[in-house]
C-alpha positions in Angstrom: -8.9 5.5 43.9 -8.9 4.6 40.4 -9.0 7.4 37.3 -12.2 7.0 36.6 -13.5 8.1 40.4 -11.0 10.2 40.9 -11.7 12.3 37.8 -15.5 11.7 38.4 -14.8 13.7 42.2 -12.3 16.6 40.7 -14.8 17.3 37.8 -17.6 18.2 40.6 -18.3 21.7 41.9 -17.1 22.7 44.3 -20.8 22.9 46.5 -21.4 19.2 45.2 -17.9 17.8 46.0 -18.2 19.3 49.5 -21.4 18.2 49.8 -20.1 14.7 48.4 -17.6 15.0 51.3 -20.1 15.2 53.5 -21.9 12.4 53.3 -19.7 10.1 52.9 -18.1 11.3 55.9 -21.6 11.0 57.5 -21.9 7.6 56.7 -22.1 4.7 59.0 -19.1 2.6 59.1 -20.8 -0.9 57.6 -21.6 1.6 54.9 -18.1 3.1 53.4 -19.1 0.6 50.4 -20.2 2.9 47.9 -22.8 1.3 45.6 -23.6 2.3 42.0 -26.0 0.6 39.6 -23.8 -0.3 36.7 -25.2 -2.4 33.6 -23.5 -4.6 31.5 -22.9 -5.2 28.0 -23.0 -8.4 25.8 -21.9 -9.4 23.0 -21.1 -11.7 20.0 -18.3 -11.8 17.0 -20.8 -12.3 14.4 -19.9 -15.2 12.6 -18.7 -16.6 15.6 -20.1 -20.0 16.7 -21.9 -20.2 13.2 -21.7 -24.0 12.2 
């Protein structure tokens, strides 16, 4: 688990982290994957590539 999930599961409530258990223990086994919507960010140096 890295520090980011693992501080993201301790810094639940207690309800929601059992709850969290919960489902992911209910999940089928071709689902264990969990999936999150992340975006990402672009950007430039500015100046950079200027001619």
């Amino acid at each position: 688990m890295t520090h980011g999930y693992r501080a993201f599961i301790e810094d639940l409530p207690a309800d929601r982290r059992a709850e969290f258990h919960d489902r992911v223990l209910a999940l089928r086994a071709k689902d264990l994957v969990l999936r999150r919507v992340t975006g990402v960010w672009s950007g430039r140096k500015p100046g950079f590539g200027a001619a």
